[in-house]
C-alpha positions as CSV (number, residue, x, y, z in Angstrom):
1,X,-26.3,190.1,184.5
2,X,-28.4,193.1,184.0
3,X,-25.5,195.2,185.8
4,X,-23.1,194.1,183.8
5,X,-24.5,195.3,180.6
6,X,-22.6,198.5,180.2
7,X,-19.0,196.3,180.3
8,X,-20.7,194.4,178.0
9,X,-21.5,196.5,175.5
10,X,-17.6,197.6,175.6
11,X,-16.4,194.0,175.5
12,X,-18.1,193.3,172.3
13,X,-17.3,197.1,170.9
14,X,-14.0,195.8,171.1
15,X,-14.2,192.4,170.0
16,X,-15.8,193.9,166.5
17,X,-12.8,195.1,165.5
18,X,-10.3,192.9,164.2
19,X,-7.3,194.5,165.0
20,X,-8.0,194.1,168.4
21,X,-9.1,190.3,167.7
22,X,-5.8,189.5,166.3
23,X,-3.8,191.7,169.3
24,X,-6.1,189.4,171.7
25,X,-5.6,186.4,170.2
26,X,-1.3,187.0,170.2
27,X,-2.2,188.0,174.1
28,X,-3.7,184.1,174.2
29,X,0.1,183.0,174.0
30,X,1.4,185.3,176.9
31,X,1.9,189.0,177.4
32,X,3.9,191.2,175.0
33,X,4.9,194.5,174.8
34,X,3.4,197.2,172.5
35,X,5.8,197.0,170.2
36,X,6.0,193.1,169.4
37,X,2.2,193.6,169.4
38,X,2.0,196.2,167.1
39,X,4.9,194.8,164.3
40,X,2.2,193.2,162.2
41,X,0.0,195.7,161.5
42,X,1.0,198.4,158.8
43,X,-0.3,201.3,160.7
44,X,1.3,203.8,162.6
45,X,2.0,203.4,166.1
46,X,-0.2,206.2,167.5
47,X,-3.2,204.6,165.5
48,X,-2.1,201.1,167.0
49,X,-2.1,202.5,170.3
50,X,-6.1,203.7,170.2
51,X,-6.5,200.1,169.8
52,X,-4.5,199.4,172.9
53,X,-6.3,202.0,174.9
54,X,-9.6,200.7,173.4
55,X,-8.7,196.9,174.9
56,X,-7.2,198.2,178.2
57,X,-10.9,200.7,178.8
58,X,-13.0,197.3,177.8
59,X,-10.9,195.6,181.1
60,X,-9.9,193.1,178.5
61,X,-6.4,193.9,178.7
62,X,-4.1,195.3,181.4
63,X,-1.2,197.2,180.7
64,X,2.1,197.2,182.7
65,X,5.5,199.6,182.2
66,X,8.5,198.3,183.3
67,X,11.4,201.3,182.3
68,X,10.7,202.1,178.7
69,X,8.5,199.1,177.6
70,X,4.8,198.9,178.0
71,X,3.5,195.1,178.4
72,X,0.2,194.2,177.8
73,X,-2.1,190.6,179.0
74,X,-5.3,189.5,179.4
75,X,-7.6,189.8,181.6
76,X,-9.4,186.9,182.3
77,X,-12.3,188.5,184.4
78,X,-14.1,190.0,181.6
79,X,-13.9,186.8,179.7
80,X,-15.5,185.0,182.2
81,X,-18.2,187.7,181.9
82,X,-18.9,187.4,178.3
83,X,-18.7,183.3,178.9
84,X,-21.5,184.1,181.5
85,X,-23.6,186.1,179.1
86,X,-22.8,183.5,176.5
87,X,-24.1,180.7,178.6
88,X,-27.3,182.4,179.4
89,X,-28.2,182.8,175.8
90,X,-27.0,179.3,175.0
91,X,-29.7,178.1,177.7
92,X,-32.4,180.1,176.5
93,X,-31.8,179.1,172.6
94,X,-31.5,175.7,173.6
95,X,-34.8,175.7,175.8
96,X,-36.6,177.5,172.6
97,X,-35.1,174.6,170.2
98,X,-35.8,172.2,172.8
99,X,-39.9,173.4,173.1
100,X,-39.8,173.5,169.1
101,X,-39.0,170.0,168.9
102,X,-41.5,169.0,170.9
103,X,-43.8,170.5,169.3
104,X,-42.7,169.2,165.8
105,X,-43.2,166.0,167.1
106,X,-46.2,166.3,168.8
107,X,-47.7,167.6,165.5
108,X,-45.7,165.6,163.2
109,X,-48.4,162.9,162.1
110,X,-51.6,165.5,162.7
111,X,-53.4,166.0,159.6
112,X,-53.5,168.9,158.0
């Protein structure tokens, strides 16, 4: 995982932002172009698209143009990344919980 810790770092740079959370979670429904993505947020469309570029450079979203309209999706593969790095730190949280217990209950009726 260790090589992956640079895409990492962009993934969840991008994820902080929510903007971009809300763009990624309309993406969750299908693609859409630029400017159905863009329509709820009261900001100018050059400031919208930094947000687009931010996605696209993370590898969470690709971007396609077909004539004059942009369409953007998701890109699954980094996903699976952070589910990877996810999973890793669920298994050593749950290991540390696990040993805790233990050793609550080990000690549990020890006197003071």
């Amino acid at each position: 995982m260790e090589q992956y810790q640079e895409q990492l770092n962009g993934i969840f740079q991008a994820l902080a932002d929510p903007t971009r959370r809300a763009v990624l979670g309309r993406l969750g429904s299908g693609p859409a172009s630029i400017s159905d993505l863009a329509r709820p947020f009261d900001m100018a469309l050059p400031s919208f698209m930094k947000h687009i570029h931010f996605l696209e450079d993370s590898g969470l979203i690709r971007t396609e143009k077909h004539g004059r309209v942009r369409t953007c999706a998701i890109e699954k593969k980094q996903f699976a990344r952070v589910e990877t790095w996810l999973d890793a730190q669920r298994a050593i949280w749950e290991g540390r919980t696990d040993r805790l217990e233990k050793f609550v209950m080990r000690n549990k009726d020890k006197p003071e």
